[in-house]
C-alpha positions as CSV (number, residue, x, y, z in Angstrom):
1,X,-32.3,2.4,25.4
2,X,-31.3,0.5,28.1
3,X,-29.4,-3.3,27.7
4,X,-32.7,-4.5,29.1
5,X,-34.8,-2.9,25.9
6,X,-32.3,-4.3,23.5
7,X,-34.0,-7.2,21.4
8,X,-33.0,-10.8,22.5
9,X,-31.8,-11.2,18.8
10,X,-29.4,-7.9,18.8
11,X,-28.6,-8.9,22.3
12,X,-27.0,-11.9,20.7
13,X,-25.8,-10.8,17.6
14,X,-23.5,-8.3,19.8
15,X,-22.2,-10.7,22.3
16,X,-20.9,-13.2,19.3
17,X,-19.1,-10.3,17.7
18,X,-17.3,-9.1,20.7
19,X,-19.0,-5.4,20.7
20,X,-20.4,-3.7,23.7
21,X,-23.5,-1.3,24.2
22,X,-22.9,1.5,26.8
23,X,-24.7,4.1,27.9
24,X,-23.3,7.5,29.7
25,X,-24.2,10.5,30.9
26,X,-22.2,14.2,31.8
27,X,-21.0,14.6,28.6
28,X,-20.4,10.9,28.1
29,X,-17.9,11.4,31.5
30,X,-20.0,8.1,33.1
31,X,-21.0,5.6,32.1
32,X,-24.5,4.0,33.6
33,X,-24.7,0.7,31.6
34,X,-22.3,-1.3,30.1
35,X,-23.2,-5.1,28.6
36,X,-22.8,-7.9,30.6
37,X,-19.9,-9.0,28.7
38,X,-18.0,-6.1,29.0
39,X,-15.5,-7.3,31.3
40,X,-13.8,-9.7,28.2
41,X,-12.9,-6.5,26.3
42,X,-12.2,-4.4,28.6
43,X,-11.1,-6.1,31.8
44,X,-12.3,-6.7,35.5
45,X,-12.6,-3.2,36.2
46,X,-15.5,-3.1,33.6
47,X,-17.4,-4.7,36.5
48,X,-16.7,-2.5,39.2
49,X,-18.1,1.2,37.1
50,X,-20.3,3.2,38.6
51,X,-22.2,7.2,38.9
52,X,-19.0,8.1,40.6
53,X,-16.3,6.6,38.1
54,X,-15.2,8.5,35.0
55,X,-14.8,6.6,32.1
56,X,-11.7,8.8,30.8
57,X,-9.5,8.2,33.6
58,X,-9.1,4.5,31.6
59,X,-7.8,5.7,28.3
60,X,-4.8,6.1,27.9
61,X,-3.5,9.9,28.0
62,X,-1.7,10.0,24.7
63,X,-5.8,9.2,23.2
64,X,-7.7,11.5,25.6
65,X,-7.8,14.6,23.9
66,X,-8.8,13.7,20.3
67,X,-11.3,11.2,22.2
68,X,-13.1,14.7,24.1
69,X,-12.3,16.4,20.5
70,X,-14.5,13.9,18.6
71,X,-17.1,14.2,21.8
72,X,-17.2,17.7,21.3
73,X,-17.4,18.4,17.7
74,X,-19.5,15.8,16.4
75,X,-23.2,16.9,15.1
76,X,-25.5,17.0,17.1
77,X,-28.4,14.8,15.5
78,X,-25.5,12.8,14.3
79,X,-22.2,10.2,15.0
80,X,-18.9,10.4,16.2
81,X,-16.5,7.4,15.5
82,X,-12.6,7.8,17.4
83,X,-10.2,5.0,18.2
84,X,-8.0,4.9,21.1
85,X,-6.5,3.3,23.6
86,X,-8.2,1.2,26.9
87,X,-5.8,0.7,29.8
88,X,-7.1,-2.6,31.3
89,X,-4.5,-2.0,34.0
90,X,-1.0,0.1,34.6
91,X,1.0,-2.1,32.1
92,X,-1.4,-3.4,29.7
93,X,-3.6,-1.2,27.2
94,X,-6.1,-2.3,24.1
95,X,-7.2,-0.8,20.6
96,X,-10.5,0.4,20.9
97,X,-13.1,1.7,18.4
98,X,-16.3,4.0,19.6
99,X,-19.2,5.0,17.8
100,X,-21.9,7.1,19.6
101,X,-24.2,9.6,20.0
102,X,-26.9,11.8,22.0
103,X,-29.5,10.2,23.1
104,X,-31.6,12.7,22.5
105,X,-30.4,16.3,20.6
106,X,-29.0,18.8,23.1
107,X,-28.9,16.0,25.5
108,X,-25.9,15.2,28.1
109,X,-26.7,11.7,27.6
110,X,-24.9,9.2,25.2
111,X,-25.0,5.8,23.4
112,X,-23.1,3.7,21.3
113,X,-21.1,0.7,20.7
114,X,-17.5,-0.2,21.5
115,X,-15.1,-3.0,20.1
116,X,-12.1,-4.3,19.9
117,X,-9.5,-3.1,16.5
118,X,-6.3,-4.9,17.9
119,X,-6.0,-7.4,14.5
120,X,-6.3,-3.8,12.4
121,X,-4.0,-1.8,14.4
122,X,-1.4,-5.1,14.8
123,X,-1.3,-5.6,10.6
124,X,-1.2,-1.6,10.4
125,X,1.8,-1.4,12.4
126,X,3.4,-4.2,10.3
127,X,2.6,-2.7,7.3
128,X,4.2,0.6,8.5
129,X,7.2,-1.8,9.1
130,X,7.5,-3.6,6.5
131,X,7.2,-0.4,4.2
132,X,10.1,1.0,6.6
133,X,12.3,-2.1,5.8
134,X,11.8,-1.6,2.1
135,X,12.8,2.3,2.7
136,X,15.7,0.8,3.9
137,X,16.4,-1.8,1.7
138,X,16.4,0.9,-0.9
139,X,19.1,2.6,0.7
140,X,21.3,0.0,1.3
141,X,20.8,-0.4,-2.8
142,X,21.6,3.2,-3.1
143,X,24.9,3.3,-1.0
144,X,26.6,0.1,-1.3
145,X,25.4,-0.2,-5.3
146,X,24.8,2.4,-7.4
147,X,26.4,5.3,-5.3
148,X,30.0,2.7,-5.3
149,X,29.2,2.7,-9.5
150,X,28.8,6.4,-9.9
151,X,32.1,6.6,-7.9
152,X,33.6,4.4,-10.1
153,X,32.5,6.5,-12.8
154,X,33.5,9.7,-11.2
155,X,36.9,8.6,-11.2
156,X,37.0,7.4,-14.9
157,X,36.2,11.1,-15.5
158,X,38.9,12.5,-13.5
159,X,41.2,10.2,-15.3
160,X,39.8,11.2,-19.1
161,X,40.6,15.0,-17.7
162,X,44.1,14.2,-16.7
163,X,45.2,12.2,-20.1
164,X,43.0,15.2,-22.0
165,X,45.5,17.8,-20.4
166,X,48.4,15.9,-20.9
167,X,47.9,15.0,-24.4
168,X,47.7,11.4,-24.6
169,X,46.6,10.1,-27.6
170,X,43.6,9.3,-29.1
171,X,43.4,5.7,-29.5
172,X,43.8,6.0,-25.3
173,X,41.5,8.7,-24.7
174,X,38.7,6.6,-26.6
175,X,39.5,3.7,-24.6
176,X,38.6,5.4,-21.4
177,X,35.3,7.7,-23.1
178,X,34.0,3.7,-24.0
179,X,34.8,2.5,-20.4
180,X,33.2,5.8,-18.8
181,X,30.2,4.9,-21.4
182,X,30.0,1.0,-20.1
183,X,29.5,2.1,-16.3
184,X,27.5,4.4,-17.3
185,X,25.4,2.0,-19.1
186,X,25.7,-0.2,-16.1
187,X,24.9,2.2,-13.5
188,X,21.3,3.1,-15.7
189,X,20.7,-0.8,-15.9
190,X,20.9,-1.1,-11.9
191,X,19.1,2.1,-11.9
192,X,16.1,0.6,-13.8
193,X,16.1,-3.0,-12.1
194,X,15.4,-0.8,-8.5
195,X,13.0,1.3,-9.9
196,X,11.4,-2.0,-11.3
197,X,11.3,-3.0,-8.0
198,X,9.3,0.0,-6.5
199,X,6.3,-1.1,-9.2
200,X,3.9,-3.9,-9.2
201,X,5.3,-6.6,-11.7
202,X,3.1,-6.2,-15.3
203,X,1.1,-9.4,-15.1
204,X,-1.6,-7.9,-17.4
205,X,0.9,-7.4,-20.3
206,X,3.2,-11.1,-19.5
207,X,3.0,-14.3,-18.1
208,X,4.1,-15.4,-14.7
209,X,7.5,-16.8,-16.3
210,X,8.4,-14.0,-18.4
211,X,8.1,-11.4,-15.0
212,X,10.1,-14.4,-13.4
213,X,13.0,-14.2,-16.1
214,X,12.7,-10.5,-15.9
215,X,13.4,-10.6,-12.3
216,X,15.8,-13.3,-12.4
217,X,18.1,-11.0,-15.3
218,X,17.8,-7.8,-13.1
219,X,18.9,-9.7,-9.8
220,X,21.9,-11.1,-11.6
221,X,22.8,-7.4,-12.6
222,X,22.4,-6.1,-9.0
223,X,24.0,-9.2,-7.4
224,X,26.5,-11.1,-10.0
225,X,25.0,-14.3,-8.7
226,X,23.9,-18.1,-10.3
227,X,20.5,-18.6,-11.1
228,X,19.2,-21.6,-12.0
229,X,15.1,-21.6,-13.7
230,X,12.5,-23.9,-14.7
231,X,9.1,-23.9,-15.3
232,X,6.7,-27.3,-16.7
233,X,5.4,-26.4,-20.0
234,X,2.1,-27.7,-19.2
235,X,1.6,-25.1,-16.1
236,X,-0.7,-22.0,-17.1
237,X,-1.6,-19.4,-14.1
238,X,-3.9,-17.4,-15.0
239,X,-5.7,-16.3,-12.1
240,X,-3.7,-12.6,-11.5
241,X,-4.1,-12.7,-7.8
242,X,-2.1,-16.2,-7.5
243,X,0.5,-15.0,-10.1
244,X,1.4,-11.6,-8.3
245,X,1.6,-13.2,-4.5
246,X,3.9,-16.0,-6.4
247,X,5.7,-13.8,-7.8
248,X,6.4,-11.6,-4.6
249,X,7.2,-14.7,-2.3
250,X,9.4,-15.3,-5.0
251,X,11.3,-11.9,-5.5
252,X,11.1,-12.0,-1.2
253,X,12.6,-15.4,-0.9
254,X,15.6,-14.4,-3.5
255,X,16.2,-11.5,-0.9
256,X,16.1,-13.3,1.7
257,X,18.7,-15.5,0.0
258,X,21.1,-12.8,-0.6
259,X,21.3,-10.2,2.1
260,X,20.9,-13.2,4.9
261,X,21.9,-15.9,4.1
262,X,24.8,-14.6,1.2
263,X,23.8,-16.8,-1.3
264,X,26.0,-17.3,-4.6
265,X,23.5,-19.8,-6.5
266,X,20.0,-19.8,-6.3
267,X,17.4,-22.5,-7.9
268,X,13.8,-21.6,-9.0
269,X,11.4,-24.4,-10.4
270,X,7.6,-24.0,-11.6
271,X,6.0,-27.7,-12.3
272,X,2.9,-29.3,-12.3
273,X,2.3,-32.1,-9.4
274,X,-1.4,-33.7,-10.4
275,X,-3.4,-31.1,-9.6
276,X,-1.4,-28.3,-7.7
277,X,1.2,-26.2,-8.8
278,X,4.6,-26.3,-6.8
279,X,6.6,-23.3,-6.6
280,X,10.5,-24.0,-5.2
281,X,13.1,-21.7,-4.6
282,X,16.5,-23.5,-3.1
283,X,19.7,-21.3,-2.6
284,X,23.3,-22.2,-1.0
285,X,23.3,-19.7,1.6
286,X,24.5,-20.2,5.1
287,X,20.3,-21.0,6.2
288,X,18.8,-20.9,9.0
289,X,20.9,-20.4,12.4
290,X,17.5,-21.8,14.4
291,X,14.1,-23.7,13.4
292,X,12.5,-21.3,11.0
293,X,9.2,-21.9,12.0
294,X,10.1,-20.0,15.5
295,X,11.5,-17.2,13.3
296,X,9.1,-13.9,13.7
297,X,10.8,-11.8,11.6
298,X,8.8,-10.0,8.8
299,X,10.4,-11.8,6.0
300,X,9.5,-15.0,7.1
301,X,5.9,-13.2,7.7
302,X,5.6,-12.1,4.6
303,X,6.1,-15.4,2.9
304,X,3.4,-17.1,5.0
305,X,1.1,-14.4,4.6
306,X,1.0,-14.4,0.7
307,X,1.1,-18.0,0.9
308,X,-2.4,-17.7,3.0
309,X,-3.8,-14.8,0.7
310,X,-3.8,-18.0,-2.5
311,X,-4.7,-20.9,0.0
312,X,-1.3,-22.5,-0.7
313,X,0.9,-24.6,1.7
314,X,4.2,-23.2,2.3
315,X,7.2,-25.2,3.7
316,X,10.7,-23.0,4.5
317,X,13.2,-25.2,6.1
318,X,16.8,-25.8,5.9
319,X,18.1,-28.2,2.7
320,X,20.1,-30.6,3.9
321,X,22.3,-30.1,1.7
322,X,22.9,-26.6,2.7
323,X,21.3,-23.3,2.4
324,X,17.3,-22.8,2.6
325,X,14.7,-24.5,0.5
326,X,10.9,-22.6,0.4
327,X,8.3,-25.1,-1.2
328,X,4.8,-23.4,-1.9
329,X,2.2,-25.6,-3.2
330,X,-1.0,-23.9,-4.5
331,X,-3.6,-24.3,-6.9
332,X,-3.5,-23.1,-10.5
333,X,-6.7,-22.0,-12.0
334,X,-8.7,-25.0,-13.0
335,X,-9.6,-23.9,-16.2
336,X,-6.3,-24.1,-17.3
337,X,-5.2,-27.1,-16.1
């Protein structure tokens, strides 16, 4: 089917949504007709195909194989679907997905449709970041934490063994079994709170203040650090959605707060202003070095993003005062208000 035999109406419909209708022939090797507005996807040399070009000298090597895998294999009377990558010149490359097929069975001859997947593969590579900065995170917990309280532990032990062998009495050796027992306690009480962590908060089973106060208790255990909470009476959340992303930019901003900016007291308030709900979250770290909003890192990111996911407006700016203040206005569920 060439461009020309496409409806006026399809015609249309795939220019707006930035896909492309290409035909090829050898085994899909060249490409014969590309749409008009090829050249915004895929660059100036879109223009300049012809019978003589092959259409694989543009993707990038690291893609070509599983591209003439997918050619290959596919079913005959059926589709083959394969992302890759399009070198629009020596230095620059985009995300590609295809979807074709035979134009006939047994024929040389293809057709199909490609467009661009740079938003998916640009939030796929963040997410494979930002799970890579938690793996992290973790392990910074591990070492510096719980691994320095098992330690501690360890050498309790050593010490019970030595005042065992040397017969010290019993009123002592009972003194160090209950201080071997109280890290031990400790070290499980850390153990839970990063487990915790791992799991999506239980907003089915409690309210968005009593997860709060959960995760305000086990941050003081991890961190020994001030916290300072208050919620309005008079706000109800009901709507799951806004309570989990409030409760994340929360447990991200109280991160942020300690490992960054080395925060010793950190202020939470929940309150009702008209209509909205106003979520604030002030520490007395060292803040921000440069304007936040020309920060880029993922923490930042993240905050922003779960802010968008609930329509909210997010402000994250230096107090004047000192340290960071993160104001996140949203709206509650009307019902309950």
């Amino acid at each position: 089917m060439p461009i020309q035999a496409i409806p006026v109406e399809l015609d249309h419909l795939l220019e707006k949504s930035d896909a492309v209708y290409w035909q090829a022939k050898d085994n899909r090797k060249t490409v014969f007709n590309l749409s008009p507005w090829a050249k915004n996807l895929l660059g100036s040399q879109a223009a300049s195909f012809s019978t003589e070009k092959n259409w694989f000298d543009s993707i990038h090597p690291s893609d070509l194989s599983k591209v003439l895998e997918a050619i290959d294999n596919h079913d005959l009377h059926g589709n083959y679907a394969v992302d890759y990558r399009w070198m629009v010149n020596d230095e620059k490359s985009v995300w590609l997905r295809e979807i074709g097929k035979r134009i006939e069975p047994e024929s040389d001859e293809f057709e199909g449709l490609i467009y661009s997947i740079e938003t998916e593969k640009e939030l796929e590579f963040k997410a494979l970041n930002i799970s890579e900065r938690e793996k992290r995170k973790l392990g910074r917990e591990l070492h510096d934490d719980l691994c320095q309280q098992l330690a501690g532990m360890l050498f309790f032990t050593n010490n019970l063994v030595y005042q065992i062998k040397t017969g010290k009495d019993p009123d002592t050796l009972i003194e160090a079994t209950n201080e071997i027992k109280k890290q031990l306690q400790i070290s499980i009480e850390k153990t839970r709170c990063l487990s915790h962590g791992l799991n999506p908060v239980s907003l089915d089973r409690k309210t968005l203040k009593e997860c709060l106060v959960e995760l305000i208790q086990q941050s003081q255990t991890l961190y020994a650090i001030d916290f300072q909470f208050e919620m309005s009476s008079d706000l109800v959340i009901k709507d799951q959605e806004t309570a989990w992303h409030l409760f994340r930019i929360t447990q991200e901003s109280i991160n942020n707060a300690i490992r960054h900016g080395e925060a010793t007291t950190i202020t939470i308030t929940l309150q009702r202003e008209e209509d909205f709900g106003i979520l604030t979250i002030r520490d007395n770290g060292s803040g921000f070095k440069t304007d936040p909003t020309k920060i880029v890192g993922m923490g930042l990111h993240n905050l922003r993003s779960r802010a968008g996911m609930i329509n909210a407006l997010i402000d994250i700016e230096n107090h004047k005062q000192g340290g960071v203040s993160i104001r996140c206005k949203f709206a509650p569920d009307p019902i309950t208000l």
